[in-house]
N, CA, C and O atoms as a printed pandas DataFrame, in Angstrom:
     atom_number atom_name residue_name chain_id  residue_number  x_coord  y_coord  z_coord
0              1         N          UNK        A               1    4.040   -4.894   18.861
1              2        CA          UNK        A               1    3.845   -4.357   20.192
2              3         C          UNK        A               1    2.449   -4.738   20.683
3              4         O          UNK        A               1    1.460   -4.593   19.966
4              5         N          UNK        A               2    2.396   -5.213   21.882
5              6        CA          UNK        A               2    0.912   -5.247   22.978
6              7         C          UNK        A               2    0.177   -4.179   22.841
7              8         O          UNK        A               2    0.844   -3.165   23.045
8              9         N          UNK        A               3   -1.053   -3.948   22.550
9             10        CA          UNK        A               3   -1.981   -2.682   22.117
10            11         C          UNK        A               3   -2.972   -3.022   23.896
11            12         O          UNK        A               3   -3.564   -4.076   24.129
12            13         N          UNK        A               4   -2.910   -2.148   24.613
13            14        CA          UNK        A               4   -4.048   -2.149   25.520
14            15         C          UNK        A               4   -5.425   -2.373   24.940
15            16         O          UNK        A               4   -5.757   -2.335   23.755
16            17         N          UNK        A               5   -6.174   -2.618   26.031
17            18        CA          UNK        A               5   -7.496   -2.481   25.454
18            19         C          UNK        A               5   -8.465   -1.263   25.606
19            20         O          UNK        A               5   -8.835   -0.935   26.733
20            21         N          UNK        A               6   -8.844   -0.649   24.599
21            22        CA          UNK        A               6   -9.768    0.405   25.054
22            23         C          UNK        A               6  -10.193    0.952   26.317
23            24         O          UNK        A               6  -10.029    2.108   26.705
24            25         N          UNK        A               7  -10.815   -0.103   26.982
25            26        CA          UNK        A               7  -11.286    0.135   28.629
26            27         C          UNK        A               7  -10.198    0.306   29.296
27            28         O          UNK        A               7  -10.266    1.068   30.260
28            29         N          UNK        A               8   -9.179   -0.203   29.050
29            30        CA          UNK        A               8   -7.899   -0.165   29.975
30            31         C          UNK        A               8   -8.025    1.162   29.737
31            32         O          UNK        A               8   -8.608    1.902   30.530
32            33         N          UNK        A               9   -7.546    1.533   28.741
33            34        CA          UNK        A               9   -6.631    2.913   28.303
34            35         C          UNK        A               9   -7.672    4.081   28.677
35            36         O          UNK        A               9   -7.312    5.222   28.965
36            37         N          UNK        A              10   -8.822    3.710   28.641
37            38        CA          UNK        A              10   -9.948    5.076   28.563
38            39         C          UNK        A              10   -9.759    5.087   30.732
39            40         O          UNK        A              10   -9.636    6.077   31.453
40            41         N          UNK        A              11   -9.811    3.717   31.111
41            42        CA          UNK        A              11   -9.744    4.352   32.454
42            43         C          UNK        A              11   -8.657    4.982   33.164
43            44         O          UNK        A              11   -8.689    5.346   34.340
44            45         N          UNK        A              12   -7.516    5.101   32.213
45            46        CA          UNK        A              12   -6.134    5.197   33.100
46            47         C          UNK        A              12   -6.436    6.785   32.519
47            48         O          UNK        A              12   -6.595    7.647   33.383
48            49         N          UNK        A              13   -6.512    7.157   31.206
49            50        CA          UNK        A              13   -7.078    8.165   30.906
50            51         C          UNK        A              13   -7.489    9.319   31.989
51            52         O          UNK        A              13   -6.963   10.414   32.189
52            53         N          UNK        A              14   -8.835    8.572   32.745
53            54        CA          UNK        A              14   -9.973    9.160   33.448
54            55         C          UNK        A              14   -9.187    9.330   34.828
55            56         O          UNK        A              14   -9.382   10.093   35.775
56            57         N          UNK        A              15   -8.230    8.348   34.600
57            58        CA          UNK        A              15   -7.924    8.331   36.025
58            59         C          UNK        A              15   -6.395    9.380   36.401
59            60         O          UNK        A              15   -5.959    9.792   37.477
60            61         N          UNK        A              16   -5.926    9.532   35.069
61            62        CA          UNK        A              16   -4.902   10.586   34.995
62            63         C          UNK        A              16   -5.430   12.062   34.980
63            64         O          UNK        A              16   -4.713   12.985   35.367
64            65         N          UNK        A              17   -6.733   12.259   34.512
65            66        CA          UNK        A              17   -7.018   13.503   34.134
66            67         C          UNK        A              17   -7.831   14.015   35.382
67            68         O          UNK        A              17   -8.094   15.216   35.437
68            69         N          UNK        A              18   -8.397   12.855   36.762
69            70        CA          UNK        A              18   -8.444   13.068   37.664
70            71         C          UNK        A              18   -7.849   13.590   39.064
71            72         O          UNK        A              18   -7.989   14.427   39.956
72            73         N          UNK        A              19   -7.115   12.538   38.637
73            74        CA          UNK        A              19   -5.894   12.774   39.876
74            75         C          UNK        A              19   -5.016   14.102   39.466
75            76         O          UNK        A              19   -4.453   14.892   40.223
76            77         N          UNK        A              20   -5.069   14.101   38.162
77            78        CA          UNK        A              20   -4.064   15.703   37.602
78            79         C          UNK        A              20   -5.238   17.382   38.463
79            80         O          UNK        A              20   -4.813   18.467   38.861
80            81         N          UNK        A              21   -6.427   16.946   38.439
81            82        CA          UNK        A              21   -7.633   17.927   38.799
82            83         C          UNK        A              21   -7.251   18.100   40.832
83            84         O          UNK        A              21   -7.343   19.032   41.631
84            85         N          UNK        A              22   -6.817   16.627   40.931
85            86        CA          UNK        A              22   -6.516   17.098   42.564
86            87         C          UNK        A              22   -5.634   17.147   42.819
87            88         O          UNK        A              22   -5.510   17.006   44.035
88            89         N          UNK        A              23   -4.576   17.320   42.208
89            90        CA          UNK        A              23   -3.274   17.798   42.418
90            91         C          UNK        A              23   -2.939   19.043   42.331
91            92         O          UNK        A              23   -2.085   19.671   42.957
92            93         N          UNK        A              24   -3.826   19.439   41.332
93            94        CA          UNK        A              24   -3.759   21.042   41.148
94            95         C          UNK        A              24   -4.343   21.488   42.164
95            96         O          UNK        A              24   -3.650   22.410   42.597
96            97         N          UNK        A              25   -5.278   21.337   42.814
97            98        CA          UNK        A              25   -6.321   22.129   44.091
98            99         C          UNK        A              25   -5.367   21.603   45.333
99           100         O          UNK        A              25   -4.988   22.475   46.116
100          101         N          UNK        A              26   -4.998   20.399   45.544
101          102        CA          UNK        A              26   -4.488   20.077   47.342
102          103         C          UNK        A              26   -2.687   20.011   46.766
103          104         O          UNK        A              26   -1.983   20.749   47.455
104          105         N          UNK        A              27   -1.969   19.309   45.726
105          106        CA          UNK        A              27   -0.835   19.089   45.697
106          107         C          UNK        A              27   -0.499   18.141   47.097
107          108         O          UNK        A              27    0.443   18.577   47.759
108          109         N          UNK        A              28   -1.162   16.891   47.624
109          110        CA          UNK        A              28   -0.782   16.279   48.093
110          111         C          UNK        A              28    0.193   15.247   47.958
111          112         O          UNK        A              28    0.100   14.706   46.857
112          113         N          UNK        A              29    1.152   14.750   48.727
113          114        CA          UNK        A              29    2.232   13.742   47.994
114          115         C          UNK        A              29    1.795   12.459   47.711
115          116         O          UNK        A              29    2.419   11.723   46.945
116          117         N          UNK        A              30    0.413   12.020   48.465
117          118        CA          UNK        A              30    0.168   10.535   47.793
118          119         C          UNK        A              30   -0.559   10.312   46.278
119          120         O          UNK        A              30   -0.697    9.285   45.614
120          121         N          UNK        A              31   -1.010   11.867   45.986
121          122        CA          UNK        A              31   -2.179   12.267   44.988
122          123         C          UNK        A              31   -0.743   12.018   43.478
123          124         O          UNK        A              31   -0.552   11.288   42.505
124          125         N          UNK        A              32   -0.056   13.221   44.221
125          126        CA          UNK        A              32    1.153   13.034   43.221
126          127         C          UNK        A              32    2.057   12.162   43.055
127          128         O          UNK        A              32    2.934   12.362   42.214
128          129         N          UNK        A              33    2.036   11.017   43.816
129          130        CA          UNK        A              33    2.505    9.334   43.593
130          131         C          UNK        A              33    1.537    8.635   42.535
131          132         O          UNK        A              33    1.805    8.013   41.506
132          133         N          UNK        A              34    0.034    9.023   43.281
133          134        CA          UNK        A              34   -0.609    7.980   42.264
134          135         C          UNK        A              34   -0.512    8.803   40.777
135          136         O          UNK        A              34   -0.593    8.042   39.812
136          137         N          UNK        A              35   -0.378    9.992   40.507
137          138        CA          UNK        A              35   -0.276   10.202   39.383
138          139         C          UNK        A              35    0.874   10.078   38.426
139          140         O          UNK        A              35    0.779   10.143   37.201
140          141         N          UNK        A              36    2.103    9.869   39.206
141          142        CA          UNK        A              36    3.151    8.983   39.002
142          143         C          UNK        A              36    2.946    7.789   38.759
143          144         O          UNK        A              36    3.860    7.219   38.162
144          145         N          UNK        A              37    2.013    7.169   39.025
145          146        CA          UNK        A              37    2.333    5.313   38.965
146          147         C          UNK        A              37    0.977    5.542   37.514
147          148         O          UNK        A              37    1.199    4.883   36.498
148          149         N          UNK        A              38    0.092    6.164   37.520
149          150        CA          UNK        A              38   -1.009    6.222   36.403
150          151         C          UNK        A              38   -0.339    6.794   35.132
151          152         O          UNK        A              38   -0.638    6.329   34.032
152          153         N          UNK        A              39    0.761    8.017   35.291
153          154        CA          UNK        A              39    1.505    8.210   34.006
154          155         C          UNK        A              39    2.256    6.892   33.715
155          156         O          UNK        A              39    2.350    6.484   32.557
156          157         N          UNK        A              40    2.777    6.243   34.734
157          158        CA          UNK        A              40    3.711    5.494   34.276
158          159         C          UNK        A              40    3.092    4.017   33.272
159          160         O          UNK        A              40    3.397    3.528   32.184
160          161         N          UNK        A              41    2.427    3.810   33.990
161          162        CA          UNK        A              41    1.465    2.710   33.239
162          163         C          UNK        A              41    0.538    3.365   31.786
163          164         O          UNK        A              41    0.168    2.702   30.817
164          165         N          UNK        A              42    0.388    4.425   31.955
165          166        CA          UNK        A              42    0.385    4.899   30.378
166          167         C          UNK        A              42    1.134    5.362   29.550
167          168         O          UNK        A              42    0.856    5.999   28.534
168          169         N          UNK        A              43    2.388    4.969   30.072
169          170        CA          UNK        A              43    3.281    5.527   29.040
170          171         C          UNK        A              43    3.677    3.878   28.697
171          172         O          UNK        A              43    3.843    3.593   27.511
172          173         N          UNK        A              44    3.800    2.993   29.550
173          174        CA          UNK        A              44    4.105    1.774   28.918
174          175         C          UNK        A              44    2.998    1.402   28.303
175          176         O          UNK        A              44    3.221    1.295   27.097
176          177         N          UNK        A              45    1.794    1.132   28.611
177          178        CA          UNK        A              45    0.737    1.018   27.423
178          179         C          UNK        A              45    0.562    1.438   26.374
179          180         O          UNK        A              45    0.052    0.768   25.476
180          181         N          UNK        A              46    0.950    2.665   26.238
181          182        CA          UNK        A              46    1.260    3.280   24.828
182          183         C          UNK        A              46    2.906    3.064   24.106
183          184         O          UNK        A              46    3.241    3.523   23.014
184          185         N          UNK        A              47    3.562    2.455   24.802
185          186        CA          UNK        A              47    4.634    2.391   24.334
186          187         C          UNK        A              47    5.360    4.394   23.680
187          188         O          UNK        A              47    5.935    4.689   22.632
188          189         N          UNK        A              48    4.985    5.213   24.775
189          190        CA          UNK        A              48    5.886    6.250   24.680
190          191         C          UNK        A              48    6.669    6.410   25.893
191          192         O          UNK        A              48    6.783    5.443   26.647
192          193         N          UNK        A              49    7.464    8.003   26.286
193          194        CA          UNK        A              49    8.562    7.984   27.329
194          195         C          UNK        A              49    7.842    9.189   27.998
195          196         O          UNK        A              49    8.170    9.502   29.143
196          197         N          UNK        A              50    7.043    9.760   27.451
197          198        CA          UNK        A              50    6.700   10.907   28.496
198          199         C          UNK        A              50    4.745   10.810   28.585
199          200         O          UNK        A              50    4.074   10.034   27.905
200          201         N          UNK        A              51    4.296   11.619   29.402
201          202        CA          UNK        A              51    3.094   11.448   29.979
202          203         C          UNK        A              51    1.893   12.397   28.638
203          204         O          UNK        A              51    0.665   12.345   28.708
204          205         N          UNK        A              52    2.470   12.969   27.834
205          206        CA          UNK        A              52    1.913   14.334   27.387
206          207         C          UNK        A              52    1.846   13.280   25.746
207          208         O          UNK        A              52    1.218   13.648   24.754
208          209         N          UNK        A              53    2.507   12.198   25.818
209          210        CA          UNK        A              53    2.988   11.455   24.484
210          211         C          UNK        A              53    1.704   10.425   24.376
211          212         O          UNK        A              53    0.784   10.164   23.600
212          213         N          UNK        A              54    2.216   10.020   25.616
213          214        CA          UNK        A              54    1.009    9.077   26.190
214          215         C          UNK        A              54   -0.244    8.689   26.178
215          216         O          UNK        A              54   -0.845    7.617   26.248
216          217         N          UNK        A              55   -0.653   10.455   26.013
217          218        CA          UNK        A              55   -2.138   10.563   26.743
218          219         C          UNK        A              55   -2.393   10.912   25.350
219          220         O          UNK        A              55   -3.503   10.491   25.023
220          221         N          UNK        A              56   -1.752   11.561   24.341
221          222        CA          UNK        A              56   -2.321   11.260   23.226
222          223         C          UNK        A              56   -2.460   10.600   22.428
223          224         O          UNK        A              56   -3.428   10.726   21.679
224          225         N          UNK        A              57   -1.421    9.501   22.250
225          226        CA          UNK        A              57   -1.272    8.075   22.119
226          227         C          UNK        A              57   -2.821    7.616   22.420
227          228         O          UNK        A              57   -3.833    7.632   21.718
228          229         N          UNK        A              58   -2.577    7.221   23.706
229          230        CA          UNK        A              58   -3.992    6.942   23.979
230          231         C          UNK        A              58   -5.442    7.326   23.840
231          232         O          UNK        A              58   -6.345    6.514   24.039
232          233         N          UNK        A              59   -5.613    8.368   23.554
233          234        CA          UNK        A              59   -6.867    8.874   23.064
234          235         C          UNK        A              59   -6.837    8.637   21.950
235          236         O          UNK        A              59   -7.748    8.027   21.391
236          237         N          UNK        A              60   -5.716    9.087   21.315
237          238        CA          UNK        A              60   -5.972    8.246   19.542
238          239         C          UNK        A              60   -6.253    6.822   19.169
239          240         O          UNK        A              60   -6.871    6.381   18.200
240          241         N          UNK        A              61   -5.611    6.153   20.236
241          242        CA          UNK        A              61   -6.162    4.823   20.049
242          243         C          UNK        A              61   -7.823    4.774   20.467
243          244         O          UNK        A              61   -8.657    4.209   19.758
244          245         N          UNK        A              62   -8.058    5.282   21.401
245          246        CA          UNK        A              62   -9.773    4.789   22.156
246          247         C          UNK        A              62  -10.693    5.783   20.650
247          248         O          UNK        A              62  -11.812    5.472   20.244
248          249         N          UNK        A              63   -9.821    6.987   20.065
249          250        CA          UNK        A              63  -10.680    7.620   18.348
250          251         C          UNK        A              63  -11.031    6.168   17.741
251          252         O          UNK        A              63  -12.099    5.560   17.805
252          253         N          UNK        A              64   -9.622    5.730   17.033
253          254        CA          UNK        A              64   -9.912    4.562   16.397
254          255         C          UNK        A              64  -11.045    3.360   16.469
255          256         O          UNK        A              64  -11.890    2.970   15.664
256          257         N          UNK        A              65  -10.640    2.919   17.920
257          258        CA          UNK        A              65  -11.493    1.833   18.293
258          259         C          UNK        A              65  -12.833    2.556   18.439
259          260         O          UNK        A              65  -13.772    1.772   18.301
260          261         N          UNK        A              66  -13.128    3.571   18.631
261          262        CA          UNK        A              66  -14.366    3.803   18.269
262          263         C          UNK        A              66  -15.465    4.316   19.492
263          264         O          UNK        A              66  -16.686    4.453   19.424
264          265         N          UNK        A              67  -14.320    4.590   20.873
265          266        CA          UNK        A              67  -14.587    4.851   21.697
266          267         C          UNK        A              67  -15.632    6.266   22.018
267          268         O          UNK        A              67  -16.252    6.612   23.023
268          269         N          UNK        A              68  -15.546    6.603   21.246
269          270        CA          UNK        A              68  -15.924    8.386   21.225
270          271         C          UNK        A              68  -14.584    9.296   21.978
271          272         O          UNK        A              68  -15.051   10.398   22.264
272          273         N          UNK        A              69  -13.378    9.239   22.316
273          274        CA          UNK        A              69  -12.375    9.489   22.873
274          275         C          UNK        A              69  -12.177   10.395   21.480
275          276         O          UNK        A              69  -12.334   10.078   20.301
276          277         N          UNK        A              70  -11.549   12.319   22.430
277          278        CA          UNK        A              70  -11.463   12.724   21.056
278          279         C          UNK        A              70   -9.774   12.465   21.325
279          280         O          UNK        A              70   -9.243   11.804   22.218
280          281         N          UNK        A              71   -9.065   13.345   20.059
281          282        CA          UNK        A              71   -7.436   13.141   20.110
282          283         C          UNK        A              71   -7.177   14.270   20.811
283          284         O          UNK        A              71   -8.219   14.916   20.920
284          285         N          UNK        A              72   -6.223   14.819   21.357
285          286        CA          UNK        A              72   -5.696   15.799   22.437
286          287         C          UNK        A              72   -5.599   17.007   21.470
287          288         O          UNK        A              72   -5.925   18.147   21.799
288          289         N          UNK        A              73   -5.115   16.656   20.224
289          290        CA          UNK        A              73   -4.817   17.734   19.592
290          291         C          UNK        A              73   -6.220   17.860   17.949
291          292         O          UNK        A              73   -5.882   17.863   16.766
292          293         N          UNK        A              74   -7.591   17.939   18.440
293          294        CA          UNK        A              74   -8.332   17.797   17.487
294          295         C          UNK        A              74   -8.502   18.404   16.521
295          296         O          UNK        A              74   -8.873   18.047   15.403
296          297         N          UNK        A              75   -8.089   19.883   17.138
297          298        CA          UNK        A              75   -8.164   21.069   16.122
298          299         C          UNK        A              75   -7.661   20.624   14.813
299          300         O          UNK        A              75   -8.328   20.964   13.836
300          301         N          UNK        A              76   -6.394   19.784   14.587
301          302        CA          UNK        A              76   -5.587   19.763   13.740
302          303         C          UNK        A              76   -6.195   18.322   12.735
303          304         O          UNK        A              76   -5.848   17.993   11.600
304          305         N          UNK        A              77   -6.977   17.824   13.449
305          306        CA          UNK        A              77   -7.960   16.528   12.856
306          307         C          UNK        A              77   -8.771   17.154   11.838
307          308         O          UNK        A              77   -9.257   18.261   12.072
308          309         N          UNK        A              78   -9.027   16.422   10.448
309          310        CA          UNK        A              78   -9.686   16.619    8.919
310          311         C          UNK        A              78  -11.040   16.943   10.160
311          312         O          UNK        A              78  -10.820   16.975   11.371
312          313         N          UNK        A              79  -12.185   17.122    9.636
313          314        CA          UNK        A              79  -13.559   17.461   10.170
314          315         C          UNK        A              79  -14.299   16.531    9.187
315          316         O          UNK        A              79  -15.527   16.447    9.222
């Protein structure tokens, strides 16, 4: 499988966890398109089917590479 590249993935990241911040305050319909087209492209970059799969997918990858990106679910990460 095609592995994104770090920068890719850390900005779609930034850019999902953004647009998710103004959707919650306005719920506008173009806000909630682009966050449609930003899940969607991270779910094919990660090669998962849902957005919640995705985004941890992806942060685990930007852990690895060394990004400082933590994993979604850290608590459960060795220390």
């Amino acid at each position: 499988m095609l592995m994104a590249h770090p920068a890719v993935l850390n900005d779609l990241v930034e850019q999902y966890e953004a647009l998710q911040a103004l959707h919650g305050e306005a719920g506008a319909p173009d806000v909630r398109r682009r966050m449609e087209d930003v899940a969607y492209t991270l779910c094919v970059s990660t090669g998962t089917r849902d957005i919640d799969a995705a985004l941890t997918a992806a942060r685990n990858r930007l852990l690895a590479a060394g990004t400082g990106a933590r994993p979604q679910y850290a608590s459960l990460q060795p220390s």
